[in-house]
C-alpha positions as CSV (number, residue, x, y, z in Angstrom):
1,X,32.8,10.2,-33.8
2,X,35.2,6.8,-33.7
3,X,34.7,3.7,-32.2
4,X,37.1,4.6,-29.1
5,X,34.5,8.1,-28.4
6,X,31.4,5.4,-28.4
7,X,33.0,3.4,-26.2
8,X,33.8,5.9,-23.8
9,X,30.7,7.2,-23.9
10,X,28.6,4.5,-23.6
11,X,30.6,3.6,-20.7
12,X,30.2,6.6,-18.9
13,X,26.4,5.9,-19.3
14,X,26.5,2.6,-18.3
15,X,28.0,3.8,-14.9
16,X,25.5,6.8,-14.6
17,X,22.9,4.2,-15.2
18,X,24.5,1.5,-12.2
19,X,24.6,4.6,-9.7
20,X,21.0,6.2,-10.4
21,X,20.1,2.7,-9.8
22,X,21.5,2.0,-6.6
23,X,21.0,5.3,-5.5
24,X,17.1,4.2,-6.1
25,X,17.7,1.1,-4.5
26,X,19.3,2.7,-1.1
27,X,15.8,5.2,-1.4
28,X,13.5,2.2,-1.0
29,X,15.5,0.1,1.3
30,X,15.5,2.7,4.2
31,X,12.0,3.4,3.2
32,X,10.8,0.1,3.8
33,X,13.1,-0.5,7.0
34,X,12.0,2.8,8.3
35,X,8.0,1.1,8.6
36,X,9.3,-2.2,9.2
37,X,11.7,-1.4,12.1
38,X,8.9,-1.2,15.0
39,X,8.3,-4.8,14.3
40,X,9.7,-8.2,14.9
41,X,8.0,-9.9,11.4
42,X,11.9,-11.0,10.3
43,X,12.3,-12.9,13.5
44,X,8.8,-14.6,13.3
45,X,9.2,-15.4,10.1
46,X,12.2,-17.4,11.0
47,X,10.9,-19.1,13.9
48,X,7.9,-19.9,12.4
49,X,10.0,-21.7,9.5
50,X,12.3,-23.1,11.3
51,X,9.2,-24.8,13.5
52,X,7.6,-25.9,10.7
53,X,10.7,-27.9,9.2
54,X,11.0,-29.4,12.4
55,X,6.9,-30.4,12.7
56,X,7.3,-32.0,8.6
57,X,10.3,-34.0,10.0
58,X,9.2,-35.7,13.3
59,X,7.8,-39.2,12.7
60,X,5.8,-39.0,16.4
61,X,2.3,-37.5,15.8
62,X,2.3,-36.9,19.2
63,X,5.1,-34.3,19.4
64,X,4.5,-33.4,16.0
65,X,1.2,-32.6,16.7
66,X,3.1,-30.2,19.9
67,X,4.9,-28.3,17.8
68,X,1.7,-27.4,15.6
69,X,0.4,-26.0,18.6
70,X,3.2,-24.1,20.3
71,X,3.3,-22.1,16.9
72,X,-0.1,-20.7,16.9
73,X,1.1,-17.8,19.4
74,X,4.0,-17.1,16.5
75,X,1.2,-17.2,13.7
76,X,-1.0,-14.7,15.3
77,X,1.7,-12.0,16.0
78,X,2.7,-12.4,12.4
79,X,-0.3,-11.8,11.3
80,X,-1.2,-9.0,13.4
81,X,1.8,-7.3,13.0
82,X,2.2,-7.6,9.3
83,X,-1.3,-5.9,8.9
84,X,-0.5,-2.9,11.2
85,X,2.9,-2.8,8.7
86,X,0.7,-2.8,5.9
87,X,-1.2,-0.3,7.2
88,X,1.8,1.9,8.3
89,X,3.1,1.6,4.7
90,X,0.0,2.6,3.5
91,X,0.7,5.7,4.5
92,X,3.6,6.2,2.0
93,X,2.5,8.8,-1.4
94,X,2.1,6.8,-4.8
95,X,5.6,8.2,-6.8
96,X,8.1,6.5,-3.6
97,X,5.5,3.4,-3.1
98,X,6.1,2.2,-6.7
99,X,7.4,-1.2,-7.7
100,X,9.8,-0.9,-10.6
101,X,8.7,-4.5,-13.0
102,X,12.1,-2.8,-15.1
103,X,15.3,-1.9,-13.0
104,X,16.0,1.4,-14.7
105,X,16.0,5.0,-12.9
106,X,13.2,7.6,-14.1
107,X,11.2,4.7,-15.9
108,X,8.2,4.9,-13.7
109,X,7.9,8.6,-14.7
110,X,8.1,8.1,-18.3
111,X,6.3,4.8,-17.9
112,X,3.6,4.4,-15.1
113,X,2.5,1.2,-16.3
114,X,6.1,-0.3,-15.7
115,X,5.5,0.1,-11.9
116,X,3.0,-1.1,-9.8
117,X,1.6,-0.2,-6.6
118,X,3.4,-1.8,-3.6
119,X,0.9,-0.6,-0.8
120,X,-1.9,-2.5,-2.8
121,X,0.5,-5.7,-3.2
122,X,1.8,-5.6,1.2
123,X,-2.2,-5.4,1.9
124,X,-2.2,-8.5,-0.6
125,X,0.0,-10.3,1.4
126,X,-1.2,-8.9,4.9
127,X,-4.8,-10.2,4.1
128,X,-3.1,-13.4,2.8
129,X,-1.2,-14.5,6.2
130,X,-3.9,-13.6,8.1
131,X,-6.3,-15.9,5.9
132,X,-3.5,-18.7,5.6
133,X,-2.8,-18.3,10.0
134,X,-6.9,-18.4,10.5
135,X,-7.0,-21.9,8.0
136,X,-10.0,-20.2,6.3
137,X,-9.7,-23.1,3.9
138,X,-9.4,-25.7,6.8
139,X,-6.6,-27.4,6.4
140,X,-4.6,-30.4,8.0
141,X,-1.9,-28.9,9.9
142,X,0.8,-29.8,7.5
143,X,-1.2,-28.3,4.7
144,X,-1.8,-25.4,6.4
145,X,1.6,-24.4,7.2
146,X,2.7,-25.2,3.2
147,X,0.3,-22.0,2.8
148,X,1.8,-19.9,5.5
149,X,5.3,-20.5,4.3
150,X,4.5,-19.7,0.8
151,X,2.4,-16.5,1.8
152,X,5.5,-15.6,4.0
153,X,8.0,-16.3,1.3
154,X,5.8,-14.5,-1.2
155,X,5.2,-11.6,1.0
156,X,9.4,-11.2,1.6
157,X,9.9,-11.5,-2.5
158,X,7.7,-8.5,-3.1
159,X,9.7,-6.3,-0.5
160,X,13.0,-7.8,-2.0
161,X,11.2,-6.9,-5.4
162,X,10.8,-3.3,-4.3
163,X,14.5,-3.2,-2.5
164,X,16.0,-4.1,-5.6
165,X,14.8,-6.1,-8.5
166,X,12.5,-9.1,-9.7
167,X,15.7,-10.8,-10.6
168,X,17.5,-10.4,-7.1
169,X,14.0,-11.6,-5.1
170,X,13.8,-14.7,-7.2
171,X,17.5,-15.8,-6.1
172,X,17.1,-14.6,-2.4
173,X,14.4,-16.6,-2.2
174,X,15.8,-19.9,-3.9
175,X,18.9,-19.4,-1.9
176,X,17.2,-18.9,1.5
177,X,14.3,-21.2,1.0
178,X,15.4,-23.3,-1.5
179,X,12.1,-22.4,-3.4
180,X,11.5,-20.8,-6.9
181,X,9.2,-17.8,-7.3
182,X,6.5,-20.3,-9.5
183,X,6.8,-22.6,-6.8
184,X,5.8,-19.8,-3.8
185,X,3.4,-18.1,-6.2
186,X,1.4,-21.9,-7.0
187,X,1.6,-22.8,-3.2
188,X,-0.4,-19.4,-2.1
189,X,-4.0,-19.5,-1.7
190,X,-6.1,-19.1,-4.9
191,X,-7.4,-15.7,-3.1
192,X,-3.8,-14.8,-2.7
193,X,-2.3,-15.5,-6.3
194,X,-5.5,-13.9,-7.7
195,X,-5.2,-10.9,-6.2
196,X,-1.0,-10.8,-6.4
197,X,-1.2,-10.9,-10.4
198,X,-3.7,-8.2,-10.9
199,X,-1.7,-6.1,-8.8
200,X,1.4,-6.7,-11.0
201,X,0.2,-7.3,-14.0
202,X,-2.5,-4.1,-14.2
203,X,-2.0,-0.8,-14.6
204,X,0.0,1.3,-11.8
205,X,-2.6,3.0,-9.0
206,X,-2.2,6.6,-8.7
């Protein structure tokens, strides 16, 4: 076999390997829109952000101290409805609720342990928001909503993660929210990041 046959060859592979990948990708994007879709967690998200930005900037205590309040209708929806998502993906049978920690088709078959268990990791972030909205910790109110942005942009990484790649979250999330992964993943609560890295870093759940 010459150079030019290896070429060819490994070209052709190279684009089997790009469409069993997105092919993959397209699987667990509608499968994770299809649970998402009866809520309005995107939209909350935003709102809550955008209120929060606007809270860290004002230099009255007064008003800043409003838009705390106004937001704690926001927080508890999010919260609520983020469980009952977690919940609804719960639902979903271990081989399509994997997490691939290597983009390549078929590895989770031959591999388990290069997956992990996105159902455990949503419930993760679910119980995260909900601890971060309630200010278990009790926190001042800028503190507080540091720890529900990073729960939320942690909790959107993972379901880029599973959408597409490790990679792809990581520069979604620095483009959006002009915050690294390291930076979300510090920022969580210690109950939070504890939980999130044995998820990822143990063995896949059957």
């Amino acid at each position: 076999m010459d150079s030019l046959e290896i070429l060819s060859l490994l070209a052709v592979a190279g684009f089997a390997l790009h469409w069993l990948n997105n092919q993959s990708r397209r699987a667990r994007t509608a499968l994770l829109a299809s649970h998402l879709q009866p809520f309005q967690i995107e939209r909350l998200m935003q709102q809550l952000t955008e209120a929060y930005m606007r809270a860290l900037g004002e230099t009255d205590p007064e008003r800043q101290a409003q838009v705390w309040q106004l937001q704690h209708a926001a927080e508890q929806q999010l919260a609520h409805q983020f469980q009952d998502f977690a919940r609804s993906f719960a639902q979903v049978p271990a081989p399509q609720a994997r997490t691939l920690k290597v983009a390549l088709p078929w590895i989770d078959k031959v591999l388990p342990q290069s997956t992990f268990d996105a159902r455990r990791v949503l419930q993760i972030h679910a119980d995260g928001i909900d601890r971060a909205v309630r200010n278990e910790a009790g926190l001042a109110c800028r503190d507080k909503a540091f720890v529900v942005m990073a729960e939320m942009f942690l909790m959107q990484h993972s379901c880029h993660w599973f959408c597409r790649s490790k990679t792809i979250a990581s520069a979604r999330m620095l483009a959006q929210h002009k915050t690294r992964y390291e930076q979300a993943l510090q920022a969580v609560s210690p109950e939070t990041r504890q939980a999130y890295l044995a998820a990822i870093n143990g063995p896949a759940l059957g």
